[in-house]
C-alpha positions as CSV (number, residue, x, y, z in Angstrom):
1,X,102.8,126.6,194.6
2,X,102.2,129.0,191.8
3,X,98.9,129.8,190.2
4,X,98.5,128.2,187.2
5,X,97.7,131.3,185.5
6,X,101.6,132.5,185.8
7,X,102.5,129.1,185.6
8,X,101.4,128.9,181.8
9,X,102.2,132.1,181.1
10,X,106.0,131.5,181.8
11,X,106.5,128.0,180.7
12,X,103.4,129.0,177.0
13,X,106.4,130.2,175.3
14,X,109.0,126.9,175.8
15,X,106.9,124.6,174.2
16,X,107.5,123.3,170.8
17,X,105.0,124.7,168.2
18,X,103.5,121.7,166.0
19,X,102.9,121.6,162.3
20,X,102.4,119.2,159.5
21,X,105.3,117.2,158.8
22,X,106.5,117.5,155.2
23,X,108.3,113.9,155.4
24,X,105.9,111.8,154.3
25,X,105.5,114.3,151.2
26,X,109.7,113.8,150.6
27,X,109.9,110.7,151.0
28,X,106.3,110.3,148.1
29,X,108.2,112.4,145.9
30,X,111.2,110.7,146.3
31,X,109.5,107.6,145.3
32,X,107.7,109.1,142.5
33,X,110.8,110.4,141.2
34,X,112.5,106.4,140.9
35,X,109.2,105.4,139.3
36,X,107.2,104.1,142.4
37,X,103.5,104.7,142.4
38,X,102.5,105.8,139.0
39,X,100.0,102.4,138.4
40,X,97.4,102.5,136.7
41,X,95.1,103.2,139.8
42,X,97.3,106.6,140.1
43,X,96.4,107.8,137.1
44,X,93.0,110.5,136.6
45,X,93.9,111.9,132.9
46,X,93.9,110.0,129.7
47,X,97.1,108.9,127.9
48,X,97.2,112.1,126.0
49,X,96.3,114.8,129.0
50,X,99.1,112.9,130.3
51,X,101.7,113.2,127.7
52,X,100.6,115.8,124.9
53,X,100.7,113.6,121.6
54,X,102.1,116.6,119.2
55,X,105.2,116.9,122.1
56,X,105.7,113.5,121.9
57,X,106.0,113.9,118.1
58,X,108.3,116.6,118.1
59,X,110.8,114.8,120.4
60,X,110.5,111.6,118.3
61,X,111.5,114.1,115.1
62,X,114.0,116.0,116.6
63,X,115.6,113.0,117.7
64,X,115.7,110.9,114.5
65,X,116.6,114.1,112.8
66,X,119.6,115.1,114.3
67,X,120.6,111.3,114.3
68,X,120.4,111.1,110.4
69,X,122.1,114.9,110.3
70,X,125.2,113.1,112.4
71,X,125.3,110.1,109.9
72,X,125.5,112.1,106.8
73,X,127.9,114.5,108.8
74,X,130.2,111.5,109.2
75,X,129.5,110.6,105.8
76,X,128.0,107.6,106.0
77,X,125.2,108.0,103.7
78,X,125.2,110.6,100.3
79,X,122.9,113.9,100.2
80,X,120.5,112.5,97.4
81,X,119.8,109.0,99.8
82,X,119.8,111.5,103.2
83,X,116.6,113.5,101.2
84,X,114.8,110.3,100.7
85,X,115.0,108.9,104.2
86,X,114.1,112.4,105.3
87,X,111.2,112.5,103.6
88,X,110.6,109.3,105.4
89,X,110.9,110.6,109.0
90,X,108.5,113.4,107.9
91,X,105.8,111.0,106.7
92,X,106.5,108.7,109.9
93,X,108.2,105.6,107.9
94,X,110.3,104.8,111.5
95,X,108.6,105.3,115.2
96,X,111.8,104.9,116.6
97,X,115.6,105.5,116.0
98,X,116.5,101.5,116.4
99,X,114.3,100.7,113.1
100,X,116.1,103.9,111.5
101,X,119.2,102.2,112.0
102,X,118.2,99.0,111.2
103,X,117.3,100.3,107.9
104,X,120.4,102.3,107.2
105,X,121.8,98.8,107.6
106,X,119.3,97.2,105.4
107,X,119.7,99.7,102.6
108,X,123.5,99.6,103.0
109,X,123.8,96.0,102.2
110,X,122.0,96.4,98.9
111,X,124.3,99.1,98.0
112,X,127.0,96.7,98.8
113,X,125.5,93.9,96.9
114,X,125.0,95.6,93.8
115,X,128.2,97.5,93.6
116,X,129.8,94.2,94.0
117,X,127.5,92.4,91.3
C-alpha cells in the first residue's frame, strides 16, 4: 500500500479544479435579453434613473424629425406647411410619430376639401 502522503501527491494534480459556474448568469441574461424578469419587483431606480427623460426626448425628435424631412423629400407636403408642423414637433404638438401621421392625414383632407370647393 502506499502512504497516503505520496498517494495525494501523485493523484493532487488529476483532479478537476472547481469554480463558479457562469450558466446560471447566461442563461439570466439570456432571459433578460427576451424581456423576462424586468417586473416591477426588479426594479431599484425610479422611471427616470432608469431611462434618462432628456434621451428619451431626443430619440422621440430625431425620430419625428427625419420622418417629416422624408415626407417633404417625397414631396408630399410644401416647405411653408413642413415649417409649421415643425414648429409643432419642437413645441411637443405629437408624442408619437402615429399621431404625426394621423395629422398629415387630417390636414391633407382639408386641403383636398377646399381645393375642391
Amino acid at each position: 500500500m502506499y502512504n497516503k502522503k505520496i498517494y495525494y501527491e501523485k493523484n493532487y494534480n488529476n483532479k478537476k479544479k472547481k469554480g463558479v459556474s457562469s450558466f446560471k448568469n447566461k442563461l439570466r441574461k439570456y432571459k433578460q435579453k427576451n424581456g423576462r424578469r424586468r417586473g416591477i419587483g426588479k426594479r431599484k431606480g425610479t422611471k427616470k434613473a432608469r431611462k434618462h427623460p432628456k434621451k428619451i426626448w431626443i430619440r422621440k425628435i430625431r425620430l419625428l424629425r427625419l420622418f417629416l424631412k422624408k415626407t417633404r423629400y417625397i414631396d408630399k407636403i410644401v416647405n411653408s406647411f413642413y415649417r409649421e408642423v415643425y414648429k409643432k414637433i419642437k413645441g411637443n404638438f405629437f408624442y408619437s410619430k402615429k399621431k404625426l401621421v394621423e395629422y398629415l392625414k387630417i390636414k391633407k383632407k382639408k386641403i383636398r376639401q377646399n381645393i375642391v370647393e
